[in-house]
C-alpha positions in Angstrom: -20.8 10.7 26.3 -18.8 13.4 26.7 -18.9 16.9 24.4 -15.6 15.4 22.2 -17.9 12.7 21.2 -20.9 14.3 20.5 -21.9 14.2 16.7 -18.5 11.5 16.0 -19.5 8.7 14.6 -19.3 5.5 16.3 -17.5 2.9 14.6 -16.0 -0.9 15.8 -12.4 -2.0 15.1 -11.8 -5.5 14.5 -7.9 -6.5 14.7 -5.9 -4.7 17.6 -2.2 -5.3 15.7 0.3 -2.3 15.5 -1.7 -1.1 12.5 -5.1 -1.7 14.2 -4.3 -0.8 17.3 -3.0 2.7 15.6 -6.0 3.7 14.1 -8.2 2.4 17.0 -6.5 5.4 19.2 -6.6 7.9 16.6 -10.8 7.7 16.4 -10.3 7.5 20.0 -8.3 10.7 20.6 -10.7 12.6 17.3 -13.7 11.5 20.1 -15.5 9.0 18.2 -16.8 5.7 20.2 -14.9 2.9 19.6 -15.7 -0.8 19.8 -13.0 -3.1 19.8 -12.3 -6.8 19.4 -8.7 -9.3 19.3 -8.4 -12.6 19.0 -5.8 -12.1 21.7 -8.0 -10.2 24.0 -4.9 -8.4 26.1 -4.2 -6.5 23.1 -7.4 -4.6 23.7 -5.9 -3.4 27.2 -4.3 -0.6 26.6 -7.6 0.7 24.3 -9.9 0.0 26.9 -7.4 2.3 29.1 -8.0 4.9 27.0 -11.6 4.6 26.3 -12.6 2.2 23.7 -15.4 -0.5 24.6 -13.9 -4.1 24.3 -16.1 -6.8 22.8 -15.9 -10.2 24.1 -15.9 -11.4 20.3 -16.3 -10.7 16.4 -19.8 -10.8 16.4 -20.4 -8.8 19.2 -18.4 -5.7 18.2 -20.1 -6.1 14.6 -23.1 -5.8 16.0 -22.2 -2.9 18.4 -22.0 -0.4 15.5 -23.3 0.4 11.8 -19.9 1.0 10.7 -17.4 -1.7 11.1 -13.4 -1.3 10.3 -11.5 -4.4 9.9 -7.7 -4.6 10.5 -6.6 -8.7 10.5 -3.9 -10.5 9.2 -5.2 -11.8 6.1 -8.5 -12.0 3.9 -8.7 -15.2 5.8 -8.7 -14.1 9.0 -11.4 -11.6 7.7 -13.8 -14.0 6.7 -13.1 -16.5 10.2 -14.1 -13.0 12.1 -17.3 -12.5 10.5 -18.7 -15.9 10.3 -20.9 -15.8 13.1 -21.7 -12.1 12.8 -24.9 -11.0 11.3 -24.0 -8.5 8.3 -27.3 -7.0 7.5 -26.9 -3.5 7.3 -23.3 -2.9 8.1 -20.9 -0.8 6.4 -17.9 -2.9 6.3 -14.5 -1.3 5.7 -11.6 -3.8 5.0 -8.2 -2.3 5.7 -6.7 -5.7 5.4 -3.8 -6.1 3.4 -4.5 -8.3 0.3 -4.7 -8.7 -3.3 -7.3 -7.2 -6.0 -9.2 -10.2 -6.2 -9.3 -10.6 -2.7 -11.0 -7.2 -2.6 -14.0 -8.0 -5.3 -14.4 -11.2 -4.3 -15.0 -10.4 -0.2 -17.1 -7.0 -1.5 -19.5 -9.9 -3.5 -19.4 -11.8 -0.5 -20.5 -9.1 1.9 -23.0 -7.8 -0.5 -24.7 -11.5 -0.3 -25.0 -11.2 3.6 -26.8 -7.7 3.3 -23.3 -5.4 3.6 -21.4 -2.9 2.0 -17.6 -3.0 1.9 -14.8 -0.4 1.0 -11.8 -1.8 0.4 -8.9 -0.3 1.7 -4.8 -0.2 1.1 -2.6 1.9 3.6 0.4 3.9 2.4 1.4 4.7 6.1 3.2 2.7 8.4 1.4 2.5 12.3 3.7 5.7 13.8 1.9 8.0 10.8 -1.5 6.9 11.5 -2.9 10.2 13.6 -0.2 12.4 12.6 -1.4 14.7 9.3 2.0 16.2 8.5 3.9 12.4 8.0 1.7 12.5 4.4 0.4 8.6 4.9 -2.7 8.1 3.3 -5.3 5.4 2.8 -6.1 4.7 -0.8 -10.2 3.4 -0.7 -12.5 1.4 -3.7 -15.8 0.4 -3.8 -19.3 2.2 -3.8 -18.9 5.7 -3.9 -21.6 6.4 -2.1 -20.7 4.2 0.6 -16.9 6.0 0.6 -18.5 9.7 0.5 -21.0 8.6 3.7 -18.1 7.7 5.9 -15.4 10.1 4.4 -15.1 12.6 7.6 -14.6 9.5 9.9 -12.3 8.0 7.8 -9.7 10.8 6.7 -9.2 11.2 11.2 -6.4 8.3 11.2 -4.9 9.3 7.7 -5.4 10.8 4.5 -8.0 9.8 1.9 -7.6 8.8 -1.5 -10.9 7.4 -3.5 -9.5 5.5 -6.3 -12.9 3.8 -8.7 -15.7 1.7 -7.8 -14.0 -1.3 -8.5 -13.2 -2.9 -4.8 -10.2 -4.4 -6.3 -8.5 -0.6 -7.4 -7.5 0.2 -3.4 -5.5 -3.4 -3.2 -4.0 -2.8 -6.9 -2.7 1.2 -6.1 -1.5 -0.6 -2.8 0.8 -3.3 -4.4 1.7 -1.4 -7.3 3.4 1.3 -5.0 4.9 -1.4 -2.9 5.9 -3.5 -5.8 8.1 0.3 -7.0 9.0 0.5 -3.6 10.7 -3.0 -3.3 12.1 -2.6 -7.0 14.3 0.7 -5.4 15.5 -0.7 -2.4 16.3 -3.4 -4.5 18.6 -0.7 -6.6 19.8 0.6 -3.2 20.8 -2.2 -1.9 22.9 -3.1 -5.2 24.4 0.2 -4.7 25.9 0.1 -1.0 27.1 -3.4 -1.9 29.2 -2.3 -4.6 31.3 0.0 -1.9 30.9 -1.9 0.9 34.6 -2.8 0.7 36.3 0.1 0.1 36.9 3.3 2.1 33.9 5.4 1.4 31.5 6.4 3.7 28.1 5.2 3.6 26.6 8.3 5.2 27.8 10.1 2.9 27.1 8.0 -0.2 23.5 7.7 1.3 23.2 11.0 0.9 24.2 11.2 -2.8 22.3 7.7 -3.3 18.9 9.9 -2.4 19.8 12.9 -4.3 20.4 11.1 -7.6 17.4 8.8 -7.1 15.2 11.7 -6.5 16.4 13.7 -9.9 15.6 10.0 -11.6 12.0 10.3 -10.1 10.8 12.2 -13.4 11.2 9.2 -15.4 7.6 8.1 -13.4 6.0 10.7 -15.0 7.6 10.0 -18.6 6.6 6.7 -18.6 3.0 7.6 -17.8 2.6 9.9 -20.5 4.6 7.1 -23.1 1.9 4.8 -22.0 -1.0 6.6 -22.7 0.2 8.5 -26.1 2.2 5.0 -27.3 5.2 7.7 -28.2 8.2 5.1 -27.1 10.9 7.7 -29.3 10.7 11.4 -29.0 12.5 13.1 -26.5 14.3 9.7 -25.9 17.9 10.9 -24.3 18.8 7.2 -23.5 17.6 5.1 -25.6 17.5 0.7 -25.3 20.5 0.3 -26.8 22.5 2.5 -24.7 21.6 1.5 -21.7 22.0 -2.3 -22.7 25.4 -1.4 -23.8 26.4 0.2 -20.5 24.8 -2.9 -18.3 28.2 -5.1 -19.5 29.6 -2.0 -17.4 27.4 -2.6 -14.2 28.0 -6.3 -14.6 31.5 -6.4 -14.9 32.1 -3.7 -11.9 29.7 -6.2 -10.1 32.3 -8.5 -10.8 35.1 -6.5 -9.6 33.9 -5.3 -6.2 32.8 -9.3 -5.7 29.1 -8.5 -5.6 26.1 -10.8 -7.4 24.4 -9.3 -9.8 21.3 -11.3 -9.3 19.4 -7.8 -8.0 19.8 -6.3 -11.3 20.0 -9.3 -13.7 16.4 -9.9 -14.1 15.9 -6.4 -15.7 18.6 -6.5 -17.4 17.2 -9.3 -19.3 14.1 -7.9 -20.1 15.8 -5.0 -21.7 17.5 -7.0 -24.1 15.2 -8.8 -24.9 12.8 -5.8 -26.3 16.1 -4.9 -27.9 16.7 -7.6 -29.6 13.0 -7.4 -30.9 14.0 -4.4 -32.7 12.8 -1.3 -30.4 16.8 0.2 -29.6 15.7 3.9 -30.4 13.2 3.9 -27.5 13.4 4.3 -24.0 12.8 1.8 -21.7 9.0 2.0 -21.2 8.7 -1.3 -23.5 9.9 -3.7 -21.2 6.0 -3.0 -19.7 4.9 -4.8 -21.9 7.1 -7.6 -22.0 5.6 -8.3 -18.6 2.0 -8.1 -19.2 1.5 -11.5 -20.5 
């Protein structure tokens, strides 16, 4: 033990992937002692290289420390890891990617063999983790208590964001961002389709694709505040029927520059629907609920 690691907290690291394997260095370069374990036991290589203790399986790096950090493919692979490992005690903290229900029902499951879990969604992609000023951050739910004991340990890789007891709230901030996300580049993609025959730059429309999309990024916080006051009508600049008269516009230039519309179509849909029930002096925060069924 050297100075660096006196007083860090020891943790294990169970999956050794790009995103595992990234945080893994990170507690390693912040000092803590690090246990690791892969399926694929090369991957731990370069972490042994550098420090980290490499267990020969799941069970054993569980076992190694109180606090355990799992990074696998799925919740599958989650529960396959631990089967043989004894849970009692052991704070569990699943950084897995999966879905709310996923989350409460592993954290039930854990609780049953004698362990606490956080549940964990990262908004960072592996060449963030360890680097403060690239703004990733992990969004965490579960026992508070459990979040506040290992908070110092856990904000060394990436930021911290405690979202509500319920495990499921880390996995639902997670996809709700990424479903937004995938819903722009969905726009942007529809966007540099539409010129990708003619002369124009797409450097330079790039740049005035961002720019526009970044003045539109108020309508977030509109929508939020619609939501919780159920005010669908004042302040309303474009209202439904607008905007579902100016889509024939979109779809016909689709049409022209020989480009499917099937990006935009779906939306487009739901819009006039909710106008057709009667709601054209609002904005477009109605098609919300539409969706929820």
């Amino acid at each position: 033990m050297t100075d660096n690691t006196v007083g860090k907290r020891p943790l294990s690291v169970l999956g050794l992937g790009a995103m595992g394997a990234a945080l893994a260095f990170a507690w390693l370069a912040a000092g803590h002692p690090v246990t690791v374990w892969n399926r694929t036991p090369a991957r731990a290589e370069p972490l042994a290289a550098a420090g980290a203790s490499v267990a020969a399986s799941a069970a054993e790096a569980v076992a190694a420390n109180a606090l355990v950090v799992l990074c696998l493919l799925d919740d599958d692979s989650v529960g396959e890891a631990l089967a043989e490992a004894d849970l009692s005690g052991k704070d569990l903290v699943n950084l897995t990617t999966g879905s709310p229900a996923d989350a409460r029902a592993r954290a039930e499951w854990a609780r049953e063999r004698g362990a606490r879990l956080l549940d964990g969604g990262i908004m960072a992609v592996p060449p963030m983790i360890g680097v403060p000023e690239t703004g990733g951050y992990v969004f965490y739910s579960g026992s508070r208590d459990l979040f506040d004991t290992h908070r110092d340990t856990l904000a060394v890789p990436s930021g911290t964001r405690y979202v509500g007891e319920d495990p499921g709230f880390a996995a639902l901030h997670d996809v709700a961002l990424l479903s937004a996300m995938t819903g722009m580049f969905a726009g942007v993609h529809h966007a540099f389709a539409l010129i990708r025959k003619e002369d124009i730059a797409p450097k330079g429309f790039a740049a005035l694709l961002a720019d526009w999309l970044v003045a539109m990024a108020s309508m977030v916080h509109t929508t939020g505040d619609r939501l919780e006051s159920g005010d669908r009508t004042t302040g309303v600049v474009s209202n439904l029927a607008m905007m579902v008269a100016g889509d024939a516009t979109l779809l016909r230039t689709a049409e022209e520059q020989g480009v499917s519309p099937e990006l935009l179509t779906p939306y487009m849909a739901l819009m006039a629907r909710h106008l057709q029930d009667g709601h054209g002096e609002e904005d477009g925060t109605g098609a919300i609920d539409l969706l929820v069924r």
